[in-house]
C-alpha positions as CSV (number, residue, x, y, z in Angstrom):
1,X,102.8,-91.0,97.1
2,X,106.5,-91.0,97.0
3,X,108.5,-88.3,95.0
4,X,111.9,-88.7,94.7
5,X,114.5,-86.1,92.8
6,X,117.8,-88.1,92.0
7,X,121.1,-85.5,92.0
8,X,124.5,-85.5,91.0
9,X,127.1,-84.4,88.4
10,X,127.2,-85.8,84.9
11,X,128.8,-89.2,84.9
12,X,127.5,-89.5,88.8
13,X,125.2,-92.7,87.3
14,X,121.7,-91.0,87.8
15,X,120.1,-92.7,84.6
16,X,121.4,-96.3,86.1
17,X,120.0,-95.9,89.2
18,X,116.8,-94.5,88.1
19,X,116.3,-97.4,86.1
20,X,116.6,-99.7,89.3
21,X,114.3,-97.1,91.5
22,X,111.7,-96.8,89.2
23,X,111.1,-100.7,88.5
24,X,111.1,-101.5,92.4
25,X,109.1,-98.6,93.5
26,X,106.4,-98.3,90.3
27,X,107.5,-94.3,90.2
28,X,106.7,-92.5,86.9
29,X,109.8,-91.2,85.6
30,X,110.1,-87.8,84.1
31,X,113.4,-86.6,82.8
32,X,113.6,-83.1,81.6
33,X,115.1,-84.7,78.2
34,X,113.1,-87.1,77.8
35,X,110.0,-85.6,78.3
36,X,111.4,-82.3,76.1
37,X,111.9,-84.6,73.2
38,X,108.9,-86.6,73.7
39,X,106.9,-83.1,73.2
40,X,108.7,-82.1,70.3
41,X,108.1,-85.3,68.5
42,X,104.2,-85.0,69.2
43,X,104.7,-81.6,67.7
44,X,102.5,-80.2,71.1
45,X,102.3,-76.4,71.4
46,X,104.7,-76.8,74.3
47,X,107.3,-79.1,72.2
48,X,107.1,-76.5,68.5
49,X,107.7,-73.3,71.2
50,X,110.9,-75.5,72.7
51,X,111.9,-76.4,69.1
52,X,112.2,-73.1,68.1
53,X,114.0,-72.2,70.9
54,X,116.7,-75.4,70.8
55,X,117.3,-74.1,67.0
56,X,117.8,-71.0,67.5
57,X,120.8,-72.2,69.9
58,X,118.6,-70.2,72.9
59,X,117.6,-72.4,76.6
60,X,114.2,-73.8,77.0
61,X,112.6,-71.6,79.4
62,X,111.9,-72.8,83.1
63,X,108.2,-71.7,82.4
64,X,108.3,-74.1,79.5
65,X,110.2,-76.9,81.2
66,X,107.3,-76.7,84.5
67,X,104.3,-76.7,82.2
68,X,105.7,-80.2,80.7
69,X,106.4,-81.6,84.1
70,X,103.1,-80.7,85.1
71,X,101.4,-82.2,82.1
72,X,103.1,-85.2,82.8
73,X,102.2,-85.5,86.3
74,X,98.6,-84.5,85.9
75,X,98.7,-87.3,82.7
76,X,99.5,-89.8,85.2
77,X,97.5,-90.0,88.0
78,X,97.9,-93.7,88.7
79,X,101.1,-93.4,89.8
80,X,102.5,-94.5,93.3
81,X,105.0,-91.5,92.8
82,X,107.6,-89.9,90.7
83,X,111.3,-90.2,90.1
84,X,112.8,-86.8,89.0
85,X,115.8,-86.7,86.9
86,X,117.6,-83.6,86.0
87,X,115.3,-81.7,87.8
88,X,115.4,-79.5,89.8
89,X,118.8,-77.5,88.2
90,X,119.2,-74.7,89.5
91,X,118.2,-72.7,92.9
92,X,115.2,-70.9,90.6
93,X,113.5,-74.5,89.4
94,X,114.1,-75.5,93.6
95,X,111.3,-72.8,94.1
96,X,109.1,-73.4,91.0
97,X,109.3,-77.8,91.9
98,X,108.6,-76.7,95.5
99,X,105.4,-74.4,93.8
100,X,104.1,-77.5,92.1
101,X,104.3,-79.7,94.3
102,X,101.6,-77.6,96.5
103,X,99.2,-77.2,93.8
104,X,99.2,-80.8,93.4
105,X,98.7,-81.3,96.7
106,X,101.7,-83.4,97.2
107,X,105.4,-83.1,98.3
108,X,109.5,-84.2,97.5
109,X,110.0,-86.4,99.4
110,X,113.4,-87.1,99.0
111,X,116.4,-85.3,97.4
112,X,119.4,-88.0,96.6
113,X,122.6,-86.6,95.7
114,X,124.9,-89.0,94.5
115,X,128.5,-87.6,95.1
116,X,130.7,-88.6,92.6
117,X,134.5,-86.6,92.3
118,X,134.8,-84.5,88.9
119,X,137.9,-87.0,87.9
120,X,135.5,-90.1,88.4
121,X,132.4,-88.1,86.5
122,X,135.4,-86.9,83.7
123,X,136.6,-90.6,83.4
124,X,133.6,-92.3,83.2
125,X,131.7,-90.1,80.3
126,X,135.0,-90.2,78.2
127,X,134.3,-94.1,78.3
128,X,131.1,-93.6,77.4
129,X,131.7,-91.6,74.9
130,X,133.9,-94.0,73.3
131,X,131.2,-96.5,73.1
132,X,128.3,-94.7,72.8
133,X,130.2,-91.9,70.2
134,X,128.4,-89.0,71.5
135,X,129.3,-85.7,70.8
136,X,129.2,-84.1,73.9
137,X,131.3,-86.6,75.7
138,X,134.7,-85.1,74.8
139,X,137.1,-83.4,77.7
140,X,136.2,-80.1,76.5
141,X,132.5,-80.0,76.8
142,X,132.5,-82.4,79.9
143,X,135.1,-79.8,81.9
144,X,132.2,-77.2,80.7
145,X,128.8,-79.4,82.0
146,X,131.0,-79.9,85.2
147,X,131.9,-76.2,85.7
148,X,128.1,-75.5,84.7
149,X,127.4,-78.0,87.5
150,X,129.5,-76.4,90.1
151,X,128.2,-73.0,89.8
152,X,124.4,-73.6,88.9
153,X,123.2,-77.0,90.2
154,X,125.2,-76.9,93.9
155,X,123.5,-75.0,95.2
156,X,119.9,-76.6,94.8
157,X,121.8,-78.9,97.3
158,X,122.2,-76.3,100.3
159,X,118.0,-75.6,99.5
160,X,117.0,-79.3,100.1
161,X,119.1,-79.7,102.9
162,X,117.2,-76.7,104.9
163,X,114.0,-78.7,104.1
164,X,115.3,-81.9,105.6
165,X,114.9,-84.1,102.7
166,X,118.5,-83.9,101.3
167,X,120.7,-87.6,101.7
168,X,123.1,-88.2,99.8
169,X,125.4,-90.8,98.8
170,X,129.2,-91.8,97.9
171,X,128.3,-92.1,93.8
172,X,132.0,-93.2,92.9
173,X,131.2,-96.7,94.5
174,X,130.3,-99.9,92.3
175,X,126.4,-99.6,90.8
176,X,125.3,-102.5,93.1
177,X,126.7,-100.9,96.6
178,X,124.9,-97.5,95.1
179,X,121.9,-99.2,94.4
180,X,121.9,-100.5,98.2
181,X,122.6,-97.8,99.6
182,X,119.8,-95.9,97.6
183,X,117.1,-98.7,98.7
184,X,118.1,-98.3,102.3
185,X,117.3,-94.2,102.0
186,X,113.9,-94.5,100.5
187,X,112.8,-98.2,102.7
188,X,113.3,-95.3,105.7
189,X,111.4,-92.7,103.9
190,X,108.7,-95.2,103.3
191,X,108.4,-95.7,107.0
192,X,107.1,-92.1,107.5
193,X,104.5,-92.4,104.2
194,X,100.7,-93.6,105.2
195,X,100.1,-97.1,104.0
196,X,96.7,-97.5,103.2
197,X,95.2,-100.7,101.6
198,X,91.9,-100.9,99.7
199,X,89.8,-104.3,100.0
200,X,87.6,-104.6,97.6
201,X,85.2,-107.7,97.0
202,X,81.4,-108.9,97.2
203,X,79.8,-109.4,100.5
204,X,81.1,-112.3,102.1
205,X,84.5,-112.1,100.4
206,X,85.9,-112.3,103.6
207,X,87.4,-108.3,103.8
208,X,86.4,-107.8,107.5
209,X,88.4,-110.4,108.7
210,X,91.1,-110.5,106.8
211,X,91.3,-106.6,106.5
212,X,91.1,-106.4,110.8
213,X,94.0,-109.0,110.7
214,X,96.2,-106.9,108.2
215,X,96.0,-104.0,110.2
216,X,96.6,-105.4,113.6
217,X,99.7,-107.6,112.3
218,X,100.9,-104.3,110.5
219,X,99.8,-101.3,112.9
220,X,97.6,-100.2,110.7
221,X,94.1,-98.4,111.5
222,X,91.5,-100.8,110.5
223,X,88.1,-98.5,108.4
224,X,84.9,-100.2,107.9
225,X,82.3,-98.1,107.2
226,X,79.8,-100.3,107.9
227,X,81.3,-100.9,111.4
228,X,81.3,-97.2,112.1
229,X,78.2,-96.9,110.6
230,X,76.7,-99.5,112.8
231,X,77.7,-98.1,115.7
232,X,75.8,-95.0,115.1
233,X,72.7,-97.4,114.9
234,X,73.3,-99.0,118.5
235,X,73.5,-95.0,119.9
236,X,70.0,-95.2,117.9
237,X,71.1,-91.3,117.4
238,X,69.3,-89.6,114.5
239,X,71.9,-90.3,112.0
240,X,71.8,-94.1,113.3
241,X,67.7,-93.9,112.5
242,X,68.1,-92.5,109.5
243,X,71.0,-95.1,108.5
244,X,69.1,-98.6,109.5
245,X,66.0,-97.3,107.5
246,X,68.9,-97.7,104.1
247,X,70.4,-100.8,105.4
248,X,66.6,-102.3,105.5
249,X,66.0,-101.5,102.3
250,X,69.2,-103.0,101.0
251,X,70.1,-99.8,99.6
252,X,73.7,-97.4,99.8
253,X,74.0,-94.7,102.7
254,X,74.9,-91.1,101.1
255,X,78.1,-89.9,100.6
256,X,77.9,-87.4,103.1
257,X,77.3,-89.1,106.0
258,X,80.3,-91.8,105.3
259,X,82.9,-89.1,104.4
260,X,82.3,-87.6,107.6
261,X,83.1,-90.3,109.6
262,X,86.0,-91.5,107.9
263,X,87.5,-88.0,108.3
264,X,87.0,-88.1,111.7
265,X,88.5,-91.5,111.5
266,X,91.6,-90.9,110.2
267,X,91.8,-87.4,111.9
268,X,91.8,-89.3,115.4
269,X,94.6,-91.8,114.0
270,X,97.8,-89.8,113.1
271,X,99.5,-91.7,114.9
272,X,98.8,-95.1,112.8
273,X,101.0,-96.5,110.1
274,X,98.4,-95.8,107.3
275,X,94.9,-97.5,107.2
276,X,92.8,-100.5,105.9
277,X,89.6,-99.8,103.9
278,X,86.7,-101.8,103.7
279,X,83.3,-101.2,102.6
280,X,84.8,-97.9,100.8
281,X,85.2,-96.9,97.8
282,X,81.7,-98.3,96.7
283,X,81.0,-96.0,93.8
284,X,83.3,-95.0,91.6
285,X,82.3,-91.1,92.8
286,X,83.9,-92.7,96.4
287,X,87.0,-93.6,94.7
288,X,87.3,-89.7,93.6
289,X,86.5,-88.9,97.2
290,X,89.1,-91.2,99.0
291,X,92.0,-89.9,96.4
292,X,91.4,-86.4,97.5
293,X,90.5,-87.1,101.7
294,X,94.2,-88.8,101.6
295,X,95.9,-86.4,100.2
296,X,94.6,-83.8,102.3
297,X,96.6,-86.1,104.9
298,X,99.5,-85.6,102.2
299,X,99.0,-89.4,101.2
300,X,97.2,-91.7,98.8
301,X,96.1,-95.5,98.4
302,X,99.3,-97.6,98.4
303,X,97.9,-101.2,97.8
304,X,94.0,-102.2,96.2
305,X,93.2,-105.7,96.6
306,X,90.6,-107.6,95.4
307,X,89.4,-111.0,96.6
308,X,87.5,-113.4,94.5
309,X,84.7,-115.5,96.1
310,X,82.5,-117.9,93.6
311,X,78.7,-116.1,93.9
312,X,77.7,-119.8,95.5
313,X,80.1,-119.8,98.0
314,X,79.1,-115.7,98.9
315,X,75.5,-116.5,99.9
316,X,76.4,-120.0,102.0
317,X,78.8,-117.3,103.8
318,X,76.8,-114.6,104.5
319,X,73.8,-117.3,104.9
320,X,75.9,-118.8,107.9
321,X,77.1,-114.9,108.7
322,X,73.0,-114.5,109.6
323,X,73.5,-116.5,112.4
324,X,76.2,-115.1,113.9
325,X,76.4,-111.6,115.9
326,X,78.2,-110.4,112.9
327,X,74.8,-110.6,110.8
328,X,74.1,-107.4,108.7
329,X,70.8,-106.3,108.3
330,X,70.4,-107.6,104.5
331,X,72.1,-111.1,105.3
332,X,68.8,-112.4,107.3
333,X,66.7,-112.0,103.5
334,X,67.4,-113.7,100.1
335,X,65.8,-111.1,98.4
336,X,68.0,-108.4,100.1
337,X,70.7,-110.1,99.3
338,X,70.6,-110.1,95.9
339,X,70.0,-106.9,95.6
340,X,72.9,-106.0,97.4
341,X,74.7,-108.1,95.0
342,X,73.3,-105.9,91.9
343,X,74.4,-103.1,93.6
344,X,77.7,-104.2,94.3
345,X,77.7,-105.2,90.0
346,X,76.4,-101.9,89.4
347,X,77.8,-99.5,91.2
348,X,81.5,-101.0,92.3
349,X,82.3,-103.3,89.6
350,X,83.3,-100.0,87.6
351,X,85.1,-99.2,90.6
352,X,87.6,-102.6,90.1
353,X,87.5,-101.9,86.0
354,X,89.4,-98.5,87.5
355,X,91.6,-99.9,89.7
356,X,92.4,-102.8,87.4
357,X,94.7,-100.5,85.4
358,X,97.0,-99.4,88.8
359,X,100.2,-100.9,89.4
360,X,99.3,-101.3,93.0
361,X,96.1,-103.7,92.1
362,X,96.4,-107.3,93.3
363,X,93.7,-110.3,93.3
364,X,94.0,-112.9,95.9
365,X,91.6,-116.1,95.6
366,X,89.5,-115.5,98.8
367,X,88.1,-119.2,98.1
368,X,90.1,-120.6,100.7
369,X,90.6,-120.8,104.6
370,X,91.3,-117.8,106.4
371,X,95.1,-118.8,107.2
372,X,95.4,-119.6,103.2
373,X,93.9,-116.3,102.6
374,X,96.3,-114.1,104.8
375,X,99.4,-115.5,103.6
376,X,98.4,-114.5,100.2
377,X,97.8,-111.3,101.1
378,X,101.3,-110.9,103.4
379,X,102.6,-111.7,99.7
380,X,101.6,-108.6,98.3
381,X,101.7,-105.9,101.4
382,X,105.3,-104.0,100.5
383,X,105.5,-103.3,104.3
């Protein structure tokens, strides 16, 4: 998940910018504006409490203001990260963003001031003003947001740089050498966010080699549960025992003997670029269970990808698979097969239905050769 708090004076060009940021990087953008009026309209208990307040010429109340931000996160939990304008404000809301962050088990990542001189931010609003004809763009009351600025909002800036996350940038440049600048700063921050890619698909859709090739061409750790669990079958340890009996009987191993090893997995691998998933999620329980394993790592799923066999063309694969060292225990028996296959229908195809509503869901036609394949998928890895 990326989280990103865009900073500046009024007039610095945040709104323009956030436009750009949120469209490239599918964040969810929550402006402390917007998302004020936005409750208001829908007359919530938290908008009729901040009406009252706005007419009676009072503030909105920071303990107002973090219970909508909240909502709003918590109301969107399919997105690849947030984009936070106009907050935080003040030194106070540093503290309560850093607060929420933790109980949502996530983190800023960035804080991007754009510095823009009070004449530019002054020139630029009165020329909005005379196009737009809002009130509040007049000398007066801009001299007054800047001042407010100065003595409130600054020093958020001094917090964010003891973190580490604080960058900034030259905001009195032209909106496309802003932009670039700003796409340089978060393509860095990127590098030191897990990537972790989700292949989904029947048996035979080709995931295991295509998923092993991802990770090696993109130094990622490659996750097949079947693989891991396999291996535990050849140490024919107790778990292994206990594993082959379920494979046999074409049906799913339990939950707590996969988490366990893909913990273990990813514990071993810090030191990886992110990860490749195959074989899991398989139930949409799993999918639950993978969004809160990564962000105990402090990351999330970054691309799901599914890849579309014809049934036909599955069980020639995994009917030529059978005679391979790569056999599975349920590709050697018709019968098994299918009843993998009903399992897959019934227990991940609600999985896909999720995942189909994510920005970060692709389909690739796995109908093809392997090569074909792959350059699909290099199509749609944001690496």
């Amino acid at each position: 998940m990326l989280n990103i708090a865009l900073f500046g004076p009024p007039g610095a060009g945040k709104g323009t910018q956030a436009q750009n940021i949120i469209e490239k990087y599918n964040l969810f953008y929550i402006s402390t504006g917007e998302i004020l009026r936005r409750e208001i309209q829908r007359e919530t208990e938290l908008g009729l409490k901040a009406q009252n307040i706005i007419s009676s010429g009072g503030l909105v109340s920071d303990e107002i203001i973090v219970q909508i931000i909240e909502n709003t996160i918590t109301q969107n939990p399919k997105a690849n990260g947030f984009l936070f304008d106009g907050f935080p404000r003040t030194y106070i809301q540093a503290y309560i963003l850093e607060g929420l962050m933790i109980k949502l088990n996530t983190k800023l990542n960035l804080l991007i001031n754009l510095e823009t001189p009070e004449s530019v931010s002054l020139q630029r609003l009165l020329l909005r003003g005379k196009s737009s004809g809002r009130m509040d763009d007049n000398s007066q009351v801009i001299k007054h947001r800047l001042e407010e600025y100065r003595n409130k909002t600054v020093p958020v800036i001094d917090f964010y740089k003891n973190k580490g996350v604080y960058k900034a940038v030259d905001g009195s440049q032209t909106i496309k050498n802003v932009q670039i600048q700003l796409e340089e700063l978060i393509k860095a921050e990127q590098k030191n966010i897990l990537y972790n890619v989700v292949l989904m698909g029947y048996p035979g859709s080709g995931r295991g080699s295509q998923g092993i090739k991802l990770a090696k061409k993109y130094g990622l750790e490659y996750i097949a549960t079947g693989q891991m669990l396999d291996q535990e079958i050849k140490k024919d340890s107790q778990l292994g025992k206990q594993i082959k009996i379920l494979y046999e009987n074409g049906e799913l191993v339990p939950d707590e003997i996969v988490v366990k090893l893909i913990e273990k997995k990813i514990s071993e691998n810090q030191n990886k670029k992110g990860f490749v998933f195959k074989g899991f999620p398989r139930t949409l329980v799993q999918s639950y269970i993978l969004d809160g394993l990564l962000q105990k790592f402090n990351s999330g799923i970054s691309k799901i990808i599914l890849l579309n066999v014809p049934n036909l063309k599955l069980i020639d694969r995994l009917a030529k698979r059978s005679k391979t060292d790569r056999c599975m225990p349920y590709d050697t028996d018709t019968s098994k097969i299918v009843k993998r296959f009903q399992e897959h229908e019934e227990k991940t195809l609600p999985v896909i239905r999720k995942y189909l509503e994510y920005s970060i869901f692709s389909e690739i036609d796995g109908d093809a050769n392997q090569d074909e394949v792959f350059e699909n998928l290099e199509k749609v890895i944001d690496l």
